[in-house]
Steps between C-alpha positions, in 0.01 A plus 500: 500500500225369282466258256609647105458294160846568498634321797235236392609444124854538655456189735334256219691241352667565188243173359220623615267307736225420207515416140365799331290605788518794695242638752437881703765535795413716839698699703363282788387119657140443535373482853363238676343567843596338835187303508523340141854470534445226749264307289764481264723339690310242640314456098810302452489188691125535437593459151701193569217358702303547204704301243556254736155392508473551217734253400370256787170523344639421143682198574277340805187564199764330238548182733128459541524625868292788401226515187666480188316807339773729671812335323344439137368899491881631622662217297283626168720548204855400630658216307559162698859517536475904616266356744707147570849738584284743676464168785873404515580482850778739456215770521227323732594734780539825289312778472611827263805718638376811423179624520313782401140647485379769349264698759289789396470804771114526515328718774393188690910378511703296269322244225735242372385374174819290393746337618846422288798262596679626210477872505694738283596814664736336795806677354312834418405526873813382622645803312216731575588440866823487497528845320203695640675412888829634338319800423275570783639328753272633779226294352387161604502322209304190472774203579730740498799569240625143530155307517444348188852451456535298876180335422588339110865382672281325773381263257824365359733559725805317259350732203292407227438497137233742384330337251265768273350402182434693179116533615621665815829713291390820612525480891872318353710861580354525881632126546805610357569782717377246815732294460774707449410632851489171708829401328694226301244213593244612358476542101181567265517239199274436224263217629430382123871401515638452829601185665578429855792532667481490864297829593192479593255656231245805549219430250431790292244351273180347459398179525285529181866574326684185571467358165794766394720378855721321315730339771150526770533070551857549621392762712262240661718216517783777646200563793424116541825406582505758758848693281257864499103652563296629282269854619264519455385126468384412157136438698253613277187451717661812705505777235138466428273776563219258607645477815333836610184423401507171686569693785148569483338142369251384813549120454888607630412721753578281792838394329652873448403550830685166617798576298560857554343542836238740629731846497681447198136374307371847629753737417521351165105533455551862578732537186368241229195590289281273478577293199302213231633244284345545148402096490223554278326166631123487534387612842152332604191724455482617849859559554689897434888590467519626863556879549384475141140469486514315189421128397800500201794670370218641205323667744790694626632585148139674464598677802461906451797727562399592857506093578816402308724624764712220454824440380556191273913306451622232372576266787887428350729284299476712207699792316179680545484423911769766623498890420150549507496388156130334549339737761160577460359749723122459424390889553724623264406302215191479257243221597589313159924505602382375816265239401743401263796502767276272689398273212882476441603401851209251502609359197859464596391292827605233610884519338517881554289614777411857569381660835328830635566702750283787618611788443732711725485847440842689564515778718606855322838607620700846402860407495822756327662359226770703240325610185700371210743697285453781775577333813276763649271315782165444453207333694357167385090404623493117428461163652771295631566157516759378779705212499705352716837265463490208739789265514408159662861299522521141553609501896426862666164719483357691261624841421394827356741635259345820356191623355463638160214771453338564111281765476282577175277782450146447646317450187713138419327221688767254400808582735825381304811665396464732256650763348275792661521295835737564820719239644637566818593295814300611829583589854368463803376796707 
């Protein structure tokens, strides 16, 4: 029997699964094909890799084993005693719990263009699995019904405290309904408020927001004595954006390929755009941005609209790092937003540093989805952005737990959650 609005409004929780949010439902998963289905699996100890050298990189560059450049540009803007925590030994050896990219279907195979160790949408796509399996359950959903569920437990397996802040309040109801699903250990408090008691704590806030943590120093003595862990690990370095354009710096070359090894550097090539660091240092007269074929950030901000396909972000720790809130995408701006975008980001460096990414152009899908106030099914031609729940716990390999599928109509370049958008989990065909 197919999917109705009814049996779907009938299965969501009485909360709700976003704070005054809602989003197009479909009668069906989106499908993944055989072939890309197995680069998703093995994206997520590729992933790992990834952070870990990233990581190694960080701190051998902070104890003057590699050049210091490295840890002073990913160490830009975070107070001393974020950064003096951050190197605890509690968290030497740890590297984020959960991890998630966002991967945009192109006609040349997946792009990733982010990658988040504190992603909304876990509960959402626990629930999206869990119900759409209920409901067709002939289809081979991603994970499977359980996934996300099996993969969250992993991590703590005495429970845990959820701890979501009032900049992250509207993912709060999915959290809710989570943990009411894995059971008594596991609670959702208020992290402005809560204090330790035992359970190991999920981090559901920024590192930017600490200054509103009231109780966040007994958190870190609770993790120094050894009484709970923190996930992720307050390690700033490892939620910057920088990271992917690194990927791509040739004085470090050599080193990603000694860190991550030939195969894993390779496949990850294949899925990174090219990136830049907006350092808006002098480059000597003979010298270009490579790829670029410019000598400074001015020349590319004169760029016309067939060159300035390029996407500019905010590398991270700020309110305005998460959401898409300071995406750029060059081509679909005027030349004075985007010179001024690019004076901005210059501006802002070193203590906020911006990057860009070339852009990755989506590929147009036509997925169902129930017309509101009808219910009456309709066709949607858009792009779709893909991304995938990977749970990494402390002693056992990483996992896929589901993948959740938004699809916006073709004409947004920005893929988010919106309104007009569909959010669905995928299957595997």
């Amino acid at each position: 029997m197919p999917i109705s609005p009814a049996a779907l409004d009938a299965a969501r929780p009485h909360g709700g699964l976003f704070a005054a949010k809602d989003w197009l439902s479909s009668p069906e998963p989106f499908p993944i094909p055989a072939a890309l289905a197995d680069q998703l699996h093995k994206l997520g100890h590729r992933l790992q890799r990834f952070l870990a050298a990233c990581d190694s990189i960080y701190l051998r560059s902070r104890s003057g084993r590699l050049p210091s450049w490295i840890a002073t540009l990913a160490d830009a803007g975070k107070p001393p005693d974020l950064l003096d925590a951050a190197r605890l030994p509690a968290f030497r050896q740890q590297l984020p719990s959960v991890i998630r990219p966002d991967l945009l279907l192109t006609d040349d195979g997946f792009r990733l263009t982010e990658i988040d160790s504190v992603p909304g949408g876990i509960g959402l796509t626990a629930w999206l699995n869990q119900t759409y399996a209920a409901l067709l359950p002939s289809t081979n959903i991603s994970g499977g019904p359980d996934g996300m569920h099996r993969g969250f437990r992993s991590l703590f397996p005495n429970g845990a405290d959820i701890a979501v802040s009032s900049e992250s309040s509207d993912y709060r109801p999915e959290m809710d309904w989570l943990a009411s699903q894995l059971g008594q250990d596991f609670s959702v408090v208020s992290a402005e408020s809560a204090q330790p008691r035992g359970r190991d704590l999920y981090r559901f806030f920024e590192l930017f927001d600490l200054p509103s943590i009231t109780h966040w120093q007994q958190w870190l003595d609770a993790a120094a004595a050894g009484q709970l862990r923190i996930s992720a690990p307050p390690k700033p370095w490892l939620e910057e954006k920088l990271w992917l354009a690194l990927f791509w710096s040739r004085p470090l070359r050599d080193l990603w390929r000694q860190e991550l090894r030939d195969n894993n550097r390779d496949a990850l090539a294949r899925l990174i755009p090219f990136g830049w660091v907006v350092d808006p240092a002098p480059l000597p007269p003979h010298a270009v941005l490579p790829n670029l074929d410019a000598s400074s950030w001015l020349d590319v901000a004169a760029f016309s609209q067939k060159q300035r396909r390029l996407v500019l972000k905010l590398s991270g720790f700020s309110e305005l790092a998460w959401g898409s809130r300071s995406v750029v995408i060059g081509h679909d701006v005027s030349q004075d937003e985007w010179s001024q975008s690019l004076a901005t980001a210059s501006t802002q460096f070193p203590d906020h540093p911006w990057i860009i990414q070339e852009f990755a152009p989506a590929s147009i899908v036509e997925h169902p989805f129930f017309e509101p106030g009808t219910g009456n099914i309709r066709t949607m031609r858009g792009r779709v952005r893909l991304c995938p729940y990977y749970f990494a716990p402390p002693d056992g390999p990483v996992s896929l737990g589901g993948i959740l599928a938004t699809i916006v109509p073709a004409d947004k370049k920005i893929i988010h959650g919106m309104k007009d958008g569909i959010l669905v989990p995928c299957q595997f065909v």
